[in-house]
C-alpha positions in Angstrom: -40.8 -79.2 -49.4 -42.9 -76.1 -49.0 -41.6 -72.7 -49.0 -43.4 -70.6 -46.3 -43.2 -66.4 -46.9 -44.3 -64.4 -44.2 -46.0 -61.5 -44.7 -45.5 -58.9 -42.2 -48.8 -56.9 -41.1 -48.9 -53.4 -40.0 -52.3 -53.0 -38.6 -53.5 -50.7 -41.1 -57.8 -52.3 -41.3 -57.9 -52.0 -37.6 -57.3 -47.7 -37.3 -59.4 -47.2 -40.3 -62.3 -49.0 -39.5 -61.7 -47.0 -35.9 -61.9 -43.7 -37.6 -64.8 -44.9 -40.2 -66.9 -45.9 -37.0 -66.0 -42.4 -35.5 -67.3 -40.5 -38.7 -71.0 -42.6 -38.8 -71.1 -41.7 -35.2 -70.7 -38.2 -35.4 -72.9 -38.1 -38.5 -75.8 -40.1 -36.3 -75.3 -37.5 -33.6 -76.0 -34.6 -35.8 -78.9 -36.5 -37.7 -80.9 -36.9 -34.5 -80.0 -33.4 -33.0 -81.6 -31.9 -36.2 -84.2 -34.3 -36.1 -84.9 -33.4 -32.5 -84.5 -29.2 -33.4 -86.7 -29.4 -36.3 -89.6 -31.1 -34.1 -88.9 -28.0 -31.7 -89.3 -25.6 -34.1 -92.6 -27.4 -35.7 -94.0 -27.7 -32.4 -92.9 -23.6 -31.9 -94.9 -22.9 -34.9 -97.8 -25.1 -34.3 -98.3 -23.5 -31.1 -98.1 -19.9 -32.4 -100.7 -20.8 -35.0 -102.9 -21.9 -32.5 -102.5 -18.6 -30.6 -102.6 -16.5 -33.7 -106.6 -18.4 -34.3 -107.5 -18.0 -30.6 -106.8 -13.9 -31.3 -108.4 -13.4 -34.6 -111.6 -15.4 -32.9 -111.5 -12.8 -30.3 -111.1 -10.0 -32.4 -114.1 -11.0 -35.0 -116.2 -11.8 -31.9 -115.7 -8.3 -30.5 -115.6 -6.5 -33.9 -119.5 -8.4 -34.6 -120.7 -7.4 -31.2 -119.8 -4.1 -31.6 -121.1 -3.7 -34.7 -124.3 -5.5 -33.8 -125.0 -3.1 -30.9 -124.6 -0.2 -32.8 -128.3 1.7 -33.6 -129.8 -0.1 -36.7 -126.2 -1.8 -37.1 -124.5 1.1 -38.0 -121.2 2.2 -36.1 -120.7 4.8 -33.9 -122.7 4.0 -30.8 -125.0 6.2 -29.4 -123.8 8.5 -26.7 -123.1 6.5 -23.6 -123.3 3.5 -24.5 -120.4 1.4 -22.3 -121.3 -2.1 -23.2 -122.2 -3.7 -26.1 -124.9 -6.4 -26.5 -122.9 -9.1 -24.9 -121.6 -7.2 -22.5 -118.2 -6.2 -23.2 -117.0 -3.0 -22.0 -116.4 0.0 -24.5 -113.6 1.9 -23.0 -114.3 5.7 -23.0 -111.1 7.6 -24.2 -109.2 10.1 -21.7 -107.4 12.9 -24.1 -104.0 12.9 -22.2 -103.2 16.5 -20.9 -101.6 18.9 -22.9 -102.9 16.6 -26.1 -105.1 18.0 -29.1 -108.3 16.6 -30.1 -107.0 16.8 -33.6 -105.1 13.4 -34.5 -104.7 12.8 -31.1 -102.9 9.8 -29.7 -104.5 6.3 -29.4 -106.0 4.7 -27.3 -103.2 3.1 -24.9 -105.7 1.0 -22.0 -104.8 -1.9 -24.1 -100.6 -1.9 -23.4 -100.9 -2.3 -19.7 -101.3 -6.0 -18.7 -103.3 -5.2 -15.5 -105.8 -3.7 -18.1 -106.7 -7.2 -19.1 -109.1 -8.0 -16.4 -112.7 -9.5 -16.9 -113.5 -5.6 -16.4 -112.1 -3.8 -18.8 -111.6 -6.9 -21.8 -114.2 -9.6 -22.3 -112.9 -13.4 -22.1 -114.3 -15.7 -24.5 -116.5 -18.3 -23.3 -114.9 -21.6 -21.8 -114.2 -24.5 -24.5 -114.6 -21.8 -27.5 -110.9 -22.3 -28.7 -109.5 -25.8 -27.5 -106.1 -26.9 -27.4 -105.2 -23.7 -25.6 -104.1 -22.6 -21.8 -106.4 -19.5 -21.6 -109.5 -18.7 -23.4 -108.9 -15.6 -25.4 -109.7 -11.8 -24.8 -110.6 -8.7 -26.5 -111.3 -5.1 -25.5 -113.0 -1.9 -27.3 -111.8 1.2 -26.3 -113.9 4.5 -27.9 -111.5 6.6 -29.9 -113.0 10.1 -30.3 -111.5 12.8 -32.8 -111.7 15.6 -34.1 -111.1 16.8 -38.2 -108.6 20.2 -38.8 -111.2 22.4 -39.8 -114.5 20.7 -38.3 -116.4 21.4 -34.9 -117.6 17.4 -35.4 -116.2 14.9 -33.2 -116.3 11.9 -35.2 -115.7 8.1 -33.3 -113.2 6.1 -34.2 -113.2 2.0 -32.2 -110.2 0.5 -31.1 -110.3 -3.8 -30.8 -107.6 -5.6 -29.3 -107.5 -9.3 -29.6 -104.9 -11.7 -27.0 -104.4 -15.1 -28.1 -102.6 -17.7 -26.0 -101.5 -21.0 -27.7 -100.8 -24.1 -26.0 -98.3 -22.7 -23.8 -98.2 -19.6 -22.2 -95.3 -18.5 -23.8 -97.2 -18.2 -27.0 -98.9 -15.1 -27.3 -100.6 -12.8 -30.0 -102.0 -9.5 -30.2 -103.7 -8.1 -33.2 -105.7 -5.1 -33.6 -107.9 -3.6 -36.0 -109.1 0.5 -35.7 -112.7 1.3 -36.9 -114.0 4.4 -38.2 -116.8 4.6 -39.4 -118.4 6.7 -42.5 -116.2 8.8 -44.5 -113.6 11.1 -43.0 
C-alpha cells in the first residue's frame, strides 16, 4: 500500500513571475523612450550643424566679395561704393541722433527681420547649400568711426551671416566686424 502526502500549494510562482514580467516591461518602455529621445536630440544637432555650415558659407562668401571689391584688394571701399562686385548691398551707416562719432553704436540693420530682404542681404545662389529649407543670406553694412583725438574717419564692415538647417526652426547667425589697417 502506498502512502500519498499532499502537498499544499500557495501560489507563490504565479505573483512573482507577474511582478518579474511587470519589471522587464517597464524597463523595455524606458529603453525605447531613450532610444527614441536620443535619436531626437541627434537629429536636433544634425540639423543645427547643417544651419551653422549654411551661415559660415554665407559669411565667407560675403567677407571675399567684399574684400575683392575693395580698390587693389584692400579694404575700405572707396567712397560710394553701395555694391560690391557681385552685387550685394553695402549698407551705409545712419549715426542715431544724439550719438557720437567716437565709438559709436553698431550697426543695428541686421536685428530687424524685415531687413532680410533680397534688398538689403544677398541670398546665396539656389542649390549652393543642400539639405537645407532656404538658401542662406548675408549683409554688409558700412561702419564709419571716428578715433578720440583724430579728425580721420576710419571704416569699419559689419557681415552678418543667416543659416537655416533642414527645418526652419533651425537657425544661425554669426557675425564677423572688419576693420581695416591699424587703429
Amino acid at each position: 500500500m502506498l502512502l500519498t502526502k499532499r502537498f499544499s500549494q500557495s501560489g507563490f510562482v504565479l505573483p512573482t513571475a507577474l511582478i518579474f514580467l511587470i519589471i522587464m516591461t517597464l524597463i523595455a518602455i524606458t529603453a525605447i523612450r531613450r532610444a527614441t529621445s536620443d535619436e531626437k536630440i541627434s537629429g536636433n544637432i544634425r540639423t543645427q550643424n547643417i544651419a551653422f555650415q549654411a551661415a559660415e558659407s554665407a559669411l565667407r562668401f560675403c567677407q571675399r566679395d567684399l574684400e575683392a571689391s575693395a580698390p587693389g584688394g584692400f579694404l575700405p571701399l572707396d567712397a560710394g561704393v553701395t555694391m560690391t562686385a557681385s552685387q550685394i548691398p553695402v549698407l551705409q551707416y545712419a549715426l542715431p541722433s544724439g550719438a557720437s562719432p567716437i565709438n559709436p553704436p553698431m550697426p543695428s540693420i541686421w536685428q530687424d527681420k524685415a531687413n532680410w530682404t533680397n534688398v538689403n542681404a544677398f541670398t546665396l545662389p539656389a542649390n549652393t547649400i543642400i539639405n537645407v529649407t532656404t538658401q542662406p543670406q548675408c549683409m554688409i553694412e558700412e561702419w564709419p568711426f571716428q578715433l578720440a583725438g583724430k579728425a580721420e574717419v576710419k571704416k569699419a564692415y559689419v557681415i552678418t551671416a543667416r543659416g537655416i538647417g533642414s527645418v526652419d526652426t533651425s537657425v544661425v547667425w554669426l557675425q564677423v566686424i572688419i576693420r581695416p589697417g591699424s587703429i
